[in-house]
C-alpha positions as CSV (number, residue, x, y, z in Angstrom):
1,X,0.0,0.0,0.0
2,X,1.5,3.3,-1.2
3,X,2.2,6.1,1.9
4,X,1.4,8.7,-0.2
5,X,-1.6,9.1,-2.4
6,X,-2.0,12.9,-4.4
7,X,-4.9,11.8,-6.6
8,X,-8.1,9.6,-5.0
9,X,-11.9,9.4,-6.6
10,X,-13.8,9.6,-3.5
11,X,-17.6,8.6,-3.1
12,X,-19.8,10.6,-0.6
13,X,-23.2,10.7,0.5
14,X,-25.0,12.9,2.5
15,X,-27.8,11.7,5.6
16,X,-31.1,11.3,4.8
17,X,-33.6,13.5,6.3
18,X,-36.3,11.7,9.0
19,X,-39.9,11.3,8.4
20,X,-42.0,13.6,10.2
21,X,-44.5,12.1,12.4
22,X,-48.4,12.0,12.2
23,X,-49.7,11.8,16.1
24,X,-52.5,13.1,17.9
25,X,-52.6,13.9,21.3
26,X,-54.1,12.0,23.6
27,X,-55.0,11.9,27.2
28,X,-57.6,10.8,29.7
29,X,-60.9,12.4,29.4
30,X,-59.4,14.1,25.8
31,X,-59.3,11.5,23.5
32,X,-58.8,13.8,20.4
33,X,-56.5,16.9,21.4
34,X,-55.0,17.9,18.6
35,X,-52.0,16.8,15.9
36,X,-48.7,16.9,18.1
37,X,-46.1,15.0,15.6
38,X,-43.0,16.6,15.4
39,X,-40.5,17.4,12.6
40,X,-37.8,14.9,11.5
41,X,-33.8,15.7,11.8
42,X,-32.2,16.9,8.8
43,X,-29.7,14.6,7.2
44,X,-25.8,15.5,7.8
45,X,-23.9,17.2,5.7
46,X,-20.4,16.0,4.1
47,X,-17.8,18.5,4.4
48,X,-14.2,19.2,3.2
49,X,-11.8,20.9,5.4
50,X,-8.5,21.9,5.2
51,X,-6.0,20.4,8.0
52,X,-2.2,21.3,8.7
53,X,-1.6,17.9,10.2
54,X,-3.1,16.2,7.0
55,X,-0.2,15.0,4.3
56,X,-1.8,13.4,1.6
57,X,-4.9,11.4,1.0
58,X,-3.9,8.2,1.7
59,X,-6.8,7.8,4.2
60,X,-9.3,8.4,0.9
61,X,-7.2,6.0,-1.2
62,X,-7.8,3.1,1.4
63,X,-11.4,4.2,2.3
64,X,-13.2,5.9,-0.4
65,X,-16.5,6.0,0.8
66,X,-17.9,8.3,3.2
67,X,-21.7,9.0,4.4
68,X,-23.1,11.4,7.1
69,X,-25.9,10.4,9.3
70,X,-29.2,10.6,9.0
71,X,-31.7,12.8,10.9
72,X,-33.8,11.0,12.9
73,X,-37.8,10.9,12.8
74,X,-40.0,13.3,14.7
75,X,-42.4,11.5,17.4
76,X,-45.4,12.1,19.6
77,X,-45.5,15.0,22.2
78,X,-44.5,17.4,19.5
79,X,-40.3,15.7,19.4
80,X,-38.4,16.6,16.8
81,X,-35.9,14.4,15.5
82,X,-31.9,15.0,15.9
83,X,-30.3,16.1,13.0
84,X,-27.8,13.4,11.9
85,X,-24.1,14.1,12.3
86,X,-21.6,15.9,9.5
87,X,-18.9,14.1,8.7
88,X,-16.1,16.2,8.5
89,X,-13.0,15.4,6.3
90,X,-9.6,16.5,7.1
91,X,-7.5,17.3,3.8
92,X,-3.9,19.0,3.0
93,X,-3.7,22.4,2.0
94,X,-3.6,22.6,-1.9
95,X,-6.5,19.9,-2.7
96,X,-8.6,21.0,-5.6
97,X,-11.9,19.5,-5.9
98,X,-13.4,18.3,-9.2
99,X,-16.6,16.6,-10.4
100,X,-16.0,13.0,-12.5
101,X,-16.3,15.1,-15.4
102,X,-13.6,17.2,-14.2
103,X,-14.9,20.6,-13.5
104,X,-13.4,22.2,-10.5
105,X,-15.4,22.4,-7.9
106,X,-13.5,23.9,-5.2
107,X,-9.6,25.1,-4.3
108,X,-9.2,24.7,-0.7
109,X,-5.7,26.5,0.4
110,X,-5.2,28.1,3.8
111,X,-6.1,25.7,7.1
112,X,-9.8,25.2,8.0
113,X,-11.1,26.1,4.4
114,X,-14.2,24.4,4.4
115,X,-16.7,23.3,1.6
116,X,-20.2,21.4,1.7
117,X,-19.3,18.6,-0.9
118,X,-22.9,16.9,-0.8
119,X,-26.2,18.2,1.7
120,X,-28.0,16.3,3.4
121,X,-31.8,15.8,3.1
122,X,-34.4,18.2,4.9
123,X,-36.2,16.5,7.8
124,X,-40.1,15.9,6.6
125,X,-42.9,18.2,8.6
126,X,-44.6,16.3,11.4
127,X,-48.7,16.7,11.2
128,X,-48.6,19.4,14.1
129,X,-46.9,21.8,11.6
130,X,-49.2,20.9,8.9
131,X,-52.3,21.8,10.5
132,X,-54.1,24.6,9.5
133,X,-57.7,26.2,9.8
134,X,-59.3,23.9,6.8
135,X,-57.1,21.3,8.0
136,X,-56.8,20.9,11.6
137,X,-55.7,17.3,12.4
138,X,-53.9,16.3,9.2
139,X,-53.9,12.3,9.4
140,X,-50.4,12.1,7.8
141,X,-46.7,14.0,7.9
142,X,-44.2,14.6,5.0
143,X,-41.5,12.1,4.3
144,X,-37.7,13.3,5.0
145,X,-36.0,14.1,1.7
146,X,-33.0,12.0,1.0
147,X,-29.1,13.0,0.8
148,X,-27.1,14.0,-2.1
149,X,-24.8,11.6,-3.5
150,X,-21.7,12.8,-5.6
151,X,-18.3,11.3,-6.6
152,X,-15.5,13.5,-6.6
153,X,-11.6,13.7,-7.6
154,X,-9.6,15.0,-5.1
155,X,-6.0,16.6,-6.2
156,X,-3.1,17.4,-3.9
157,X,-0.9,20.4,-5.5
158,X,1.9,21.2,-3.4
159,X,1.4,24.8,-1.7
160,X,5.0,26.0,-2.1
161,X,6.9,29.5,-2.8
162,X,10.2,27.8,-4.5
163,X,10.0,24.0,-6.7
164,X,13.4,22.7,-7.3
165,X,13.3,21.0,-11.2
166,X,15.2,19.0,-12.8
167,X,16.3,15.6,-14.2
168,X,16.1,12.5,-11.5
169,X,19.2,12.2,-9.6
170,X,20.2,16.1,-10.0
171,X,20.4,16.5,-6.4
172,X,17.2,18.0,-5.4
173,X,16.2,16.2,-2.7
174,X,19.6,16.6,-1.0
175,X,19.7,20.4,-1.8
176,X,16.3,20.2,0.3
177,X,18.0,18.8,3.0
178,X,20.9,20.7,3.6
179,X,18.5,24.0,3.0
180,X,16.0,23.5,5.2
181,X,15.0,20.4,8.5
182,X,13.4,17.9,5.7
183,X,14.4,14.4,5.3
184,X,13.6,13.2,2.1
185,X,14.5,9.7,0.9
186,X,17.7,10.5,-1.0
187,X,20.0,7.3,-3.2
188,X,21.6,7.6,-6.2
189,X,19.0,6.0,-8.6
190,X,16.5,7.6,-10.9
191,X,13.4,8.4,-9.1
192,X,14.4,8.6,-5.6
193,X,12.1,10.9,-4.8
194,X,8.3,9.4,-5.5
195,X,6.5,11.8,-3.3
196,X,6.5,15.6,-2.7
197,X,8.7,16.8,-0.3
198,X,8.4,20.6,1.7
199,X,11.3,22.3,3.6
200,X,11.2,25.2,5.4
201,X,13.9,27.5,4.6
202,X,15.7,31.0,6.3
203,X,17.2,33.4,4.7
204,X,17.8,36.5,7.6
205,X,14.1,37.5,8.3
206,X,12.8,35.9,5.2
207,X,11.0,32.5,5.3
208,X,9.9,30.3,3.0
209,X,9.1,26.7,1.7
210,X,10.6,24.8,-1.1
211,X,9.2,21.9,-2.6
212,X,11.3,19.2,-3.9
213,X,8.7,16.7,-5.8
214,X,9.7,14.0,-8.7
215,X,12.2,14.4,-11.6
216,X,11.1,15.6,-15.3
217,X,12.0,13.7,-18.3
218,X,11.5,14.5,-21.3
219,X,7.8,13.5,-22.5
220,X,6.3,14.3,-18.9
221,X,3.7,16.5,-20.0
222,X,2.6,14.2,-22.1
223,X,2.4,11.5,-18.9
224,X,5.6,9.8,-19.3
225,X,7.0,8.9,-16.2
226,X,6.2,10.3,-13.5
227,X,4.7,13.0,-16.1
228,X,1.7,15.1,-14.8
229,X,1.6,13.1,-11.3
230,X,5.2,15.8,-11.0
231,X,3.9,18.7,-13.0
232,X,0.9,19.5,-10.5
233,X,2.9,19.7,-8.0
234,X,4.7,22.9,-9.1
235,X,1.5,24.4,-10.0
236,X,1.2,27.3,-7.1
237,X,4.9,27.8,-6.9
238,X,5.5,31.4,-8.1
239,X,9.0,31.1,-8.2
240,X,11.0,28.0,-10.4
241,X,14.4,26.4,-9.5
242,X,16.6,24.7,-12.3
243,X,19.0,22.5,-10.2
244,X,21.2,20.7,-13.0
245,X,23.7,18.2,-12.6
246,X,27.1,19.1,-13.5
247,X,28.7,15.4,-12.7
248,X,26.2,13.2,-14.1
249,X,27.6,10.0,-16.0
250,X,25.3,9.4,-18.5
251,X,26.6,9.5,-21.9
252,X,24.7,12.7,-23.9
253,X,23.3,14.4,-20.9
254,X,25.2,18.3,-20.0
255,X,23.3,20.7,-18.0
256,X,22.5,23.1,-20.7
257,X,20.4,20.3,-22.9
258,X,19.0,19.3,-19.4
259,X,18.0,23.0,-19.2
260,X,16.5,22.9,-22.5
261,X,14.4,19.7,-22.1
262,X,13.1,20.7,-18.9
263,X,12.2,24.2,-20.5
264,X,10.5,22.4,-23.5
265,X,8.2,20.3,-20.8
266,X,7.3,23.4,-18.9
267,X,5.8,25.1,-21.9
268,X,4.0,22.0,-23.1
269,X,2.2,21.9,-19.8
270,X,1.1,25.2,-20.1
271,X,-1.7,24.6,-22.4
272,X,-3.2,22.5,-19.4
273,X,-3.1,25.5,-16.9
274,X,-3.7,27.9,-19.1
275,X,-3.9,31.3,-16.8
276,X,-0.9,31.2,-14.8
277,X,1.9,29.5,-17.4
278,X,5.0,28.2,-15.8
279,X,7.1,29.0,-18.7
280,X,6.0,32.8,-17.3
281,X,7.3,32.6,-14.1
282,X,11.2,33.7,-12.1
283,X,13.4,31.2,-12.6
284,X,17.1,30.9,-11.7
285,X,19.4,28.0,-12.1
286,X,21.4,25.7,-9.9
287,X,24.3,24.6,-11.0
288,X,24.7,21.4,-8.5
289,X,27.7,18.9,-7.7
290,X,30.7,21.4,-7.6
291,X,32.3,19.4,-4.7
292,X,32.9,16.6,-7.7
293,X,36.6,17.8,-9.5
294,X,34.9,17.5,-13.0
295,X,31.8,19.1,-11.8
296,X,33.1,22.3,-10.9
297,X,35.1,22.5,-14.1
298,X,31.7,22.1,-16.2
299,X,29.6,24.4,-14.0
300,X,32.2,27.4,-14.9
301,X,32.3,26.3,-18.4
302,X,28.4,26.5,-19.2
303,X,27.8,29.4,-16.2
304,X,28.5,32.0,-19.4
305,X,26.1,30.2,-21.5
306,X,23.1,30.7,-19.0
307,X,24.1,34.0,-18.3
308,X,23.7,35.4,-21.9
309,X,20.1,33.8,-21.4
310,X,19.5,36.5,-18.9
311,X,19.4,33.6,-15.9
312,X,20.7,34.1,-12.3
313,X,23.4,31.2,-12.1
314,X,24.2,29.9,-8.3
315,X,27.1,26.8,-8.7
316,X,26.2,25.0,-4.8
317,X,27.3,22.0,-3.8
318,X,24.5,20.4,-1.5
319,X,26.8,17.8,0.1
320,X,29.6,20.6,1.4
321,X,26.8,23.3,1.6
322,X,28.9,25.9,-0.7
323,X,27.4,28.5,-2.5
324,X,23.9,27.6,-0.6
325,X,23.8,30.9,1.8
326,X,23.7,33.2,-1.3
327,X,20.9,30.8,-3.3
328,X,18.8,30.8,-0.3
329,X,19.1,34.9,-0.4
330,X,18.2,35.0,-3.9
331,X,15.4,32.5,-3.5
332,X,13.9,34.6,-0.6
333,X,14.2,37.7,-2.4
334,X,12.2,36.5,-5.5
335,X,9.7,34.8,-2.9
336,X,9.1,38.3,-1.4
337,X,9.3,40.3,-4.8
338,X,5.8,38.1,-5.8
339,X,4.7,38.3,-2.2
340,X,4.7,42.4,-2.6
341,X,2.4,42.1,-5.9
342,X,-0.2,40.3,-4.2
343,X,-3.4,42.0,-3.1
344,X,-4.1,42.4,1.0
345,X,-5.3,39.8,2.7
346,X,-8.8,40.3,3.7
347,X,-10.9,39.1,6.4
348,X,-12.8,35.4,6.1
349,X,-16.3,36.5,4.8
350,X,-19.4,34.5,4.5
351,X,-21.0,35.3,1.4
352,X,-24.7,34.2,1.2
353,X,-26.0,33.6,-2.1
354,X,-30.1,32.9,-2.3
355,X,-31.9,31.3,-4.8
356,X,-33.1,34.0,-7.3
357,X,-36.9,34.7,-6.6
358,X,-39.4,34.8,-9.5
359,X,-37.7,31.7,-12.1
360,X,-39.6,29.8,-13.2
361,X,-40.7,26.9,-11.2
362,X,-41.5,24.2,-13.6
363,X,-41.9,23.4,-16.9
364,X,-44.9,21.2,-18.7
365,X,-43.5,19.3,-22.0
366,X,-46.3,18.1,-23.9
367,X,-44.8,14.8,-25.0
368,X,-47.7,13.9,-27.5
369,X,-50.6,11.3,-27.0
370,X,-51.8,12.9,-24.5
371,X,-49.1,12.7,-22.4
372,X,-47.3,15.4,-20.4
373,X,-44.0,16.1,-18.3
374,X,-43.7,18.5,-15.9
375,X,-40.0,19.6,-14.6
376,X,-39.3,21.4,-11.7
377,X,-37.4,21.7,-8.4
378,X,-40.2,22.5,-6.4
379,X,-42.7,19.9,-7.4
380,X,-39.7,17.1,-7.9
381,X,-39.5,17.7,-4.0
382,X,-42.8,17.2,-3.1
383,X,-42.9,13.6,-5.1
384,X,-40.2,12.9,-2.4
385,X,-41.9,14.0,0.6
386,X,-45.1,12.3,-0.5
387,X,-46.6,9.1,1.2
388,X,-47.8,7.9,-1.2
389,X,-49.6,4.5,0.6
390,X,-52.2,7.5,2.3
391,X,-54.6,9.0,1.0
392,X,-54.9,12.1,2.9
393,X,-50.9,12.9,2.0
394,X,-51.9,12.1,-1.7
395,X,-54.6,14.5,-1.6
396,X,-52.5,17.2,-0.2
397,X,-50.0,16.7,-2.6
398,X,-52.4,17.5,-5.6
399,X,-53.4,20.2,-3.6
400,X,-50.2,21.8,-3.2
401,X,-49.6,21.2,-7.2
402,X,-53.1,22.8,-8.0
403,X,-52.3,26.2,-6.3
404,X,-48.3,25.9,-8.0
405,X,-50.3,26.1,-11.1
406,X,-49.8,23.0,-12.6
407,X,-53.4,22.1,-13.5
408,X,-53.9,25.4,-14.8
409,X,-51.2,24.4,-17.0
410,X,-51.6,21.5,-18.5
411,X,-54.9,22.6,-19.5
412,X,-53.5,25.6,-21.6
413,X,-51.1,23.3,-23.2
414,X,-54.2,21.0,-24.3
415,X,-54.3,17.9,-21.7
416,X,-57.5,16.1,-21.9
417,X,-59.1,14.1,-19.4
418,X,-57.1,11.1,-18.2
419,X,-54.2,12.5,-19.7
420,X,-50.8,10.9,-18.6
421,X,-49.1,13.4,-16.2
422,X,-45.3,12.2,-15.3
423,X,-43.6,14.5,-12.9
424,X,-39.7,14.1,-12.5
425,X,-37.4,13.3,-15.6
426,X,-38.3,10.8,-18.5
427,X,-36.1,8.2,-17.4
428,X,-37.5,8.7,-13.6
429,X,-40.2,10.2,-12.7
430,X,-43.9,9.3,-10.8
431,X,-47.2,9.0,-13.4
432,X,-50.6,10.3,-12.4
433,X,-54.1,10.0,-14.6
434,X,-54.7,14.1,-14.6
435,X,-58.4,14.5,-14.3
436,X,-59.9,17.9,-14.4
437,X,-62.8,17.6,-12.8
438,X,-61.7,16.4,-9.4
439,X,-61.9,19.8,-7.6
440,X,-58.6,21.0,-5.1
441,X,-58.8,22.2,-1.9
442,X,-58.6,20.5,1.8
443,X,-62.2,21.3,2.1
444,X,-63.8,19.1,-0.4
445,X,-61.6,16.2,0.3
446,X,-61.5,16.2,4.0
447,X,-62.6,12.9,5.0
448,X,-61.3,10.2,8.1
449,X,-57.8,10.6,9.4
450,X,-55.6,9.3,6.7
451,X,-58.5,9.2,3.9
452,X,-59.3,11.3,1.0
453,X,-62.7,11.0,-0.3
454,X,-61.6,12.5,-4.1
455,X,-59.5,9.4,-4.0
456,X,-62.1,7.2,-2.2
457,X,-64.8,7.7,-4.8
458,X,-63.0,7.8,-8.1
């Protein structure tokens, strides 16, 4: 099982909201005192969070299915349900949230960045909130509304000021560690490093992080290798780091065509990110390995060449720690030149956005043969709170549809009687027999708790 996971499809579900309750009061000597069902408990939300102590999503990768609780039904004695419980999950700073189709859904950077991924259902009305004058002791309660399901993609990109690049092997991850407290898994193999890596680094009163993550090849931004898994990472860096390897032994490689391979992949990936291009950003380069004899004489020899390309050149040496006092400067004062451009931070605000009033509320698609399909949020929700095995909640149901203005309607756009009425979606929805001359209204079909004598007689 891999320790570190930076890409996970996770499945979540929110709670189900409880059924309200249908209960009449009762005591001694008052048989019949009134409706006193309470509400059901709204379903629990599933929520994103952002959590310092979090380092990857391994804990998604292994279990990548989450649901909230559900709200609990309302009872006698006017009790309302509990609400059922959030479930609250902790990810790293930098995860962007996407739909399966890959629209982004949320970026969550800074710690306790939250976002409702899925809602949970609204508890159904008991009967003691539907009462009213015409209807006094309702015989039957709503039904909670069940939880959204979604499947998401969750992507870690590494929140860093400064990403070291390069070929594997250059020597990043030991440049890391000698700049800053990280221990990064460091051989001398090609891809050592397999996972991100963040260090902490001080320069006088300057701080900031670098990120050492996988080693380019050439063809990563088209996915070879480690490919895109390494060029997310460097996404929110505003400042880039060329370390190149002046003593490599492989036949071909010097660290100016290094340079230029790594160059070509940066500007390949740009058509993925489109608004922020890393081929844009500061760069310097890192000319590593001077402590080898034959290093030192190659980073002198190609130092002119990346000069007359208008690049700051540092030669360092990560394993005797020369010429890294002066990189770590020039790092922290590019760090601090993008820091300055960036607008004030401003205070956490909620911002509460309400429906719009006045859309329209549904839609009735006359489908031919005398069938009809009516659309709509508002009605769609009523289906679901509907029980449907009494009458009386039946009955209210058309009711509530009537003064919506469905009936109205369907008889402008030419349904006859015992047309086909389906309410929901083609593929799903719930099919009545419209008839016209059934008259709405709680009055004319009040009947026996739980009855509806429109129903009862057609």
């Amino acid at each position: 099982m891999p320790d570190f996971v930076d890409r996970v499809v996770l499945h979540v579900a929110a709670g189900n909201g409880g059924h309200g309750c249908a209960s009449v009061h009762r005591e001694k000597f008052k048989p019949l005192g009134g409706p006193d069902g309470g509400n059901g408990g709204h379903g629990g939300d599933v929520i994103l969070e952002v959590d310092p102590n979090a380092a990857s999503l391994l804990d998604y990768h292994r279990r990548p299915h989450r649901r909230a609780g559900n709200g609990r039904p309302g009872q006698g004695s006017n009790r309302n349900g509990a609400d059922g419980g959030d479930v609250v999950l902790p990810v790293p700073n930098g995860t962007v949230v996407k739909s399966a189709r890959g629209t982004v859904l949320a970026d969550l950077v800074g710690a306790g960045t939250r976002y409702v991924v899925v809602e949970g259902g609204k508890g159904g009305l008991g009967n003691a909130a539907l009462a009213s004058a015409k209807r006094k002791a309702p015989g039957f309660a709503l039904l909670g509304e069940p939880g959204t399901e979604q499947d998401l993609v969750l992507e870690l990109k590494t929140v860093a000021d400064v990403a070291l690049v390069g070929f594997p092997s250059a020597g990043k991850s030991s440049l890391i560690a000698s700049m800053s407290a990280a221990k990064p898994k460091i051989a001398d193999y090609p891809f050592t490093t397999l996972v991100p890596n963040l260090g902490v680094v001080s320069a006088g009163d300057h701080v900031f992080t670098v990120a050492d993550v996988p080693g380019l090849i050439e063809g990563a931004s088209e996915g070879r290798g480690l490919g895109l898994e390494f060029l997310r990472h460097i996404e929110r860096s505003s400042t880039l780091a060329h370390v190149l390897d002046c003593a490599t032994p492989e036949p071909g490689r010097d660290p100016v065509s290094d340079f230029e391979v790594i160059e070509r992949e940066l500007r390949a990936y740009d058509e993925v990110l489109g608004d922020r291009p890393l081929s844009d950003r500061p760069r310097l380069v890192v000319l590593n390995k001077i402590d080898v004899p034959d290093g030192r004489e190659l980073a002198d020899l190609v130092r002119p060449e990346f000069e007359a390309r208008g690049m700051r050149v540092f030669e360092v040496s990560a394993a005797s720690h020369e010429g890294l006092r002066d990189l770590a400067f020039a790092m922290a004062e590019m760090v601090e030149a993008h820091r300055a451009t960036l607008p004030p931070e401003e205070p956490t605000r909620i911002v509460l956005r309400p429906a719009a009033v006045g859309g329209v509320e549904f839609e009735v698609k006359n489908l031919g043969d005398n069938t009809y399909l009516v659309t709509g949020a508002k009605p769609t929700r009523w289906l679901r709170q509907t029980d449907f095995t009494n009458e009386e909640a039946v009955g209210y149901l058309a009711d509530r549809l009537a003064r919506l203005g469905i009936e109205e309607r369907l008889a402008k756009a030419g349904a006859e009687s015992g047309a086909t009425v389906m309410i929901g979606t083609e593929q799903e929805s719930v099919v009545f027999d419209w008839e016209p001359d059934i008259a709405a209204g709680a009055e004319s079909g009040l009947g026996p708790r739980g009855t509806d004598r429109r129903l009862s007689d057609w």
